[in-house]
C-alpha positions in Angstrom: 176.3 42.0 41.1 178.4 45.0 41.6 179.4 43.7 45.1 180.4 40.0 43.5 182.4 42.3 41.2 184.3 44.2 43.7 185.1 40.9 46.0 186.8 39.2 42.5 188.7 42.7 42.4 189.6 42.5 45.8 190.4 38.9 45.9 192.8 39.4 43.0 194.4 41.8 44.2 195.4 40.3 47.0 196.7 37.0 44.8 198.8 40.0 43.3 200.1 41.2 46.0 200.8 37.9 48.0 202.8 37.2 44.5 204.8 39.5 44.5 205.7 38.9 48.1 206.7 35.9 47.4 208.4 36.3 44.5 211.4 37.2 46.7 211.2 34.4 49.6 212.2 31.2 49.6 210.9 28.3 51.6 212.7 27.2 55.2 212.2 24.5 57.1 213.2 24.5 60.9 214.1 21.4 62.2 212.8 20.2 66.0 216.5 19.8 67.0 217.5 23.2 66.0 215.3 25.0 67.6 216.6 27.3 71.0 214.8 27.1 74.0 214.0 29.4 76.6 213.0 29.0 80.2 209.4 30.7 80.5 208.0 29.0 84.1 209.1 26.1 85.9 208.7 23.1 83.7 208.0 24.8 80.7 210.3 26.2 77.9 208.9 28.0 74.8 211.2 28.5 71.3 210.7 30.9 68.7 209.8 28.7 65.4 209.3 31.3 62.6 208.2 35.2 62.3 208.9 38.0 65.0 206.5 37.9 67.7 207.2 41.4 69.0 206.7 42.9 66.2 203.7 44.8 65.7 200.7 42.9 63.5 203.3 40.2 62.4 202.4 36.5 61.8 204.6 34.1 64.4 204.7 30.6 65.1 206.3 29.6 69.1 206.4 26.5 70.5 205.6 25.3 74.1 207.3 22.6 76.6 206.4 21.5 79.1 207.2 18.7 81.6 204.5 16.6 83.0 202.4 18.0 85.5 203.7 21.5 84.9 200.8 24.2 85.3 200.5 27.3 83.5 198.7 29.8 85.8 195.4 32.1 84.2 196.4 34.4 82.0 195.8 36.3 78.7 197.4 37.6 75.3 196.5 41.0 73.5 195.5 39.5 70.2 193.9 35.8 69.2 196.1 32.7 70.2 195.7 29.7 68.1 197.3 26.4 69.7 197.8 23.2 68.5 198.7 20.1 70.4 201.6 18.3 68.7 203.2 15.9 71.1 201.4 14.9 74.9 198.6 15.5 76.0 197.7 19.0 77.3 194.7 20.5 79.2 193.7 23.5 78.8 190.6 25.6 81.0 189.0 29.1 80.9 188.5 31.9 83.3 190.4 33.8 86.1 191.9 31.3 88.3 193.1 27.7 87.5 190.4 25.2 88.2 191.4 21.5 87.5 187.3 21.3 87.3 187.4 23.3 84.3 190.3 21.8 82.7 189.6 19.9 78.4 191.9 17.2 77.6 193.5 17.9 74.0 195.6 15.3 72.4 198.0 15.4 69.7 196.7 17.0 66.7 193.9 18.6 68.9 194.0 23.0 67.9 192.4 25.4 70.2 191.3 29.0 68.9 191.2 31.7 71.8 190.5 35.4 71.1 192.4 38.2 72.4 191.9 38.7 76.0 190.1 35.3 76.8 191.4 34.6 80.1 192.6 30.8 79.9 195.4 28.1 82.1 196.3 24.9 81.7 198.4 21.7 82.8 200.9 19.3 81.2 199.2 15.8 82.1 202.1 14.3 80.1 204.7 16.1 78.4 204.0 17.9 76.1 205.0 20.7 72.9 202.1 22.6 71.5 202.3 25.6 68.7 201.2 28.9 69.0 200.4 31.1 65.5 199.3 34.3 66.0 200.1 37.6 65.2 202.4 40.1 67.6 203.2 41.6 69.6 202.9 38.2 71.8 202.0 39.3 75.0 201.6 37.2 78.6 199.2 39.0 80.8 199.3 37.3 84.0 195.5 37.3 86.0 197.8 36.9 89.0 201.5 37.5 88.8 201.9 35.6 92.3 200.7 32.6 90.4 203.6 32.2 88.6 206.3 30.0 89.6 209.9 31.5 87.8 211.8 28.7 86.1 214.6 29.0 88.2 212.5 27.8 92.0 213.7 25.1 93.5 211.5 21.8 92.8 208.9 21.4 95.9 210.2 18.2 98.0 207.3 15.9 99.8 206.7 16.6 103.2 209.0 13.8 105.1 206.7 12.3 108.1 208.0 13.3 111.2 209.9 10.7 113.5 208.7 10.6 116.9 210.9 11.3 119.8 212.1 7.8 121.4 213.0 7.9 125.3 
């Protein structure tokens, strides 16, 4: 009983508290349109949607770009990582190197819960905007930094056939 008791307590005071910190905000809504993206890796952009995700036990929402076909190398993030699939469809795989083998498909309206340090990739099959909420200091830990393809490398041409010599 006295346990019951002290989770009321507890639970009321948090009410309370969450009260009074709202007291002072107000709502805001953040439009798609207005929101300022940032080159991350080649064919993906990520934009900052609400909260401060350096900051230090802070809850943040980010959202993800990314063209089709795009591949986000293995990699981790100090703290949990919740994702939620809200345009595209976007694949998504565990361990330490990318394996299309491992890959899950998750469609719109799909969410994916990872804790901190699960090693995880995945690939843009169409494309595709996901949201991240979690709570900073957001954090990319690469597996393998030479994995990475910068935003800014030139786009891979097909390999021409080569033309045989006439005489």
């Amino acid at each position: 009983m006295c346990s019951v008791l002290l989770a009321v307590i507890a639970f009321t005071r948090t009410i309370k508290s969450q009260e009074k910190s709202e007291a002072g905000a107000s709502h805001k809504i953040v439009r798609s349109g207005d929101l300022k993206w940032t080159p991350i890796i080649k064919g993906c952009d990520l934009a900052a949607v609400s909260g401060d995700s350096n900051a230090e036990g802070t809850p943040f929402v980010l959202r993800i770009r990314c063209a089709e076909g795009a591949k986000i190398p293995a990699h981790w993030h100090p703290t949990d990582e919740n994702v939620t699939v809200l345009r595209g469809t976007f694949l998504v795989g565990m361990g330490e190197k990318f394996d299309e083998s491992k890959l899950e498909t998750m469609n719109p309206g799909n969410f994916i819960s990872m804790p901190k340090e699960m090693r995880h990739f995945a690939v843009s099959k169409t494309d595709t905007v996901v949201q991240v909420n979690a709570t900073g200091p957001f954090k990319v830990n690469w597996v393998n930094p030479a994995d990475v393809v910068p935003p800014d490398a030139p786009t891979k041409e097909p390999a021409k056939p080569k033309q045989s010599a006439s005489h």
